[in-house]
N, C-alpha and C positions, 0 to 999 in steps of 0.2 A: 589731232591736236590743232588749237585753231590758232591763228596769229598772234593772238594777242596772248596765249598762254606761253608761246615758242617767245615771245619778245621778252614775256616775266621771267619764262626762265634763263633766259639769256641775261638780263639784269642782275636774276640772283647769283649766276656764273659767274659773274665779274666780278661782283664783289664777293665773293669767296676765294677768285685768284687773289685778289688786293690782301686778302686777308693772310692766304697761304705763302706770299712773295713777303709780308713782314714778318710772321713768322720764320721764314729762311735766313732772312737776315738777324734775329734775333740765335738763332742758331752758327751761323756763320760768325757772329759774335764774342760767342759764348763757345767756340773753338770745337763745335759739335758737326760730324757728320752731315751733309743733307744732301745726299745720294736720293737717297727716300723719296722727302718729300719735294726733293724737284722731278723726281718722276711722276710724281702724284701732282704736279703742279703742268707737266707736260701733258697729263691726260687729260686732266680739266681744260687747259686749251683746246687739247684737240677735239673735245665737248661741244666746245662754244664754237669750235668752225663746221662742224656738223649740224649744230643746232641753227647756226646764220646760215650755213647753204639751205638748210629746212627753211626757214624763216623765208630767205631771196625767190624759192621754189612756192610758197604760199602766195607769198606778192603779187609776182607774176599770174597765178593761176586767179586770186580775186580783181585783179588790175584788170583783165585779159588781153588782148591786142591793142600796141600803143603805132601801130603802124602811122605812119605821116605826122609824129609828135617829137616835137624840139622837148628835152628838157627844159623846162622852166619858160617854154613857148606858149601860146594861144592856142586856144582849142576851138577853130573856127566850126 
């Protein structure tokens, strides 16, 4: 999977938690259960920190060696 697929999916992870965290609330509301779907809300996180260590593990390997580089330094 190449970077830029690993980043779309990670976009659309977000915003499916956004989406699952109002639903909860609407739930929590509405004096209903949500055991559920906060587990299903914990999994989807731990999705998106799998998929960003994928992502950080990409970078890295297309960047390759940043040996003697400042963040946001000169690249003499």
């Amino acid at each position: 999977m190449g970077l830029d697929r690993v980043r779309s999916e990670i976009e659309h992870m977000r915003v499916q938690v956004g989406r699952q965290r109002k639903e909860i609330l609407q739930l929590q509301r509405a004096g209903i259960s949500t055991a559920a779907a906060e587990l299903l809300l914990q999994r989807m996180l731990a999705k998106i920190d799998g998929l960003c260590d994928g992502r950080d593990r990409l970078k890295r390997e297309e960047d390759g060696p940043t040996k003697g580089r400042v963040l946001g330094g000169r690249s003499w």
